[in-house]
C-alpha positions in Angstrom: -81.4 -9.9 -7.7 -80.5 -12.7 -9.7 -83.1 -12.3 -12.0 -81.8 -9.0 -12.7 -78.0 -10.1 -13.3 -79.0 -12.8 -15.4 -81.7 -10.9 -17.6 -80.6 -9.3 -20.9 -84.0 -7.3 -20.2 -86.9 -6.6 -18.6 -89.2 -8.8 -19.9 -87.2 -11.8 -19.6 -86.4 -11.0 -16.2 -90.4 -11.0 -15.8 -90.1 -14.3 -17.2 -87.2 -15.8 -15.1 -88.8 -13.9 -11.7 -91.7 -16.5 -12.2 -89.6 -19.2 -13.0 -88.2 -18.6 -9.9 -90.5 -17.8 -8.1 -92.5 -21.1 -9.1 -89.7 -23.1 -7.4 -91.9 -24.6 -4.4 -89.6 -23.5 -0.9 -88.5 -20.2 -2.5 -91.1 -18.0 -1.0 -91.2 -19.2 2.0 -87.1 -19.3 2.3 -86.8 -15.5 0.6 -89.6 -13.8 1.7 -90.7 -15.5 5.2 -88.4 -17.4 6.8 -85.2 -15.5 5.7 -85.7 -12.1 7.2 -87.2 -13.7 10.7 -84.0 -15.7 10.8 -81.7 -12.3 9.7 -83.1 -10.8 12.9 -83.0 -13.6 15.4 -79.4 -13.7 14.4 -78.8 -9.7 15.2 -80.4 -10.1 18.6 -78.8 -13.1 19.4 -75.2 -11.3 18.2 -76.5 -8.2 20.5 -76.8 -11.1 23.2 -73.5 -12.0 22.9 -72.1 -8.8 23.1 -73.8 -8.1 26.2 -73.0 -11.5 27.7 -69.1 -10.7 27.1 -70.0 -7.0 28.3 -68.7 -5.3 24.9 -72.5 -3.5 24.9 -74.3 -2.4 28.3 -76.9 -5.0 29.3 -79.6 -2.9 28.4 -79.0 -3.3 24.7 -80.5 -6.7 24.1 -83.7 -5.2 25.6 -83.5 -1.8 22.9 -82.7 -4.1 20.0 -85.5 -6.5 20.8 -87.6 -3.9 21.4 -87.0 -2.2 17.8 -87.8 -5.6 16.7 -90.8 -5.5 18.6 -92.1 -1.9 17.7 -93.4 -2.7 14.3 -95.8 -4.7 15.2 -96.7 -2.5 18.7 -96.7 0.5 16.4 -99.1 -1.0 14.0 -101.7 -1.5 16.9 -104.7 0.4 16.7 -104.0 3.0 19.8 -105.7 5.9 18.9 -104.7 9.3 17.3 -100.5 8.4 17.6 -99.1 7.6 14.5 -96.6 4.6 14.4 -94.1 7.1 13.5 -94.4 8.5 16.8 -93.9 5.4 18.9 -90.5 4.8 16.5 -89.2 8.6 17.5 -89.9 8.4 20.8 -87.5 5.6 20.8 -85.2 7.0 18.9 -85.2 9.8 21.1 -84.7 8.2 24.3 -82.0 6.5 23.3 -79.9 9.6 21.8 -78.8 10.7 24.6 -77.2 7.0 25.4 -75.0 7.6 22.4 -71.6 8.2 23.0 -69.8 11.2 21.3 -66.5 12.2 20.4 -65.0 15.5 21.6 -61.7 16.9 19.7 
């Protein structure tokens, strides 16, 4: 994104992308280790929660379980698509979701 603010084009933001990119840590700080640490953070925020009881216990075990189901889902088992692992979730956990009535 920086590139891009501080590009008055395309093909210099090709240019300073690679500058960037040559930097020796960046990849592994942007594109490895950033997004593991984002979601250790949001399960250990989830934890938290749960520990002061703002969330019901079982919610740790759904969030790291959607962290989790990326990497189940992409597991050869058969004819289910990962999609299908990723709705089932989605659809066991709807009813858990608390509505508003007027």
């Amino acid at each position: 994104m920086a590139a891009g603010f501080l590009s008055a084009d395309h093909a210099g933001m090709g240019v300073l992308f690679d500058q960037i990119q040559a930097v020796p840590g960046v990849s592994i700080a942007v594109h490895d280790g950033g997004p593991f640490l984002f979601y250790i953070g949001q399960l250990a925020l989830v934890v938290q929660l749960a520990v002061v009881r703002r969330v019901k216990a079982r919610t740790p075990f759904l969030v790291l379980l959607d962290l989790l189901l990326p990497f189940i889902s992409s597991l050869p088992l058969g004819d289910h698509p990962p999609e299908g692992a990723q709705s089932m979730i989605g659809t066991r956990c709807a009813p858990h979701v608390p509505t508003t009535t007027p």
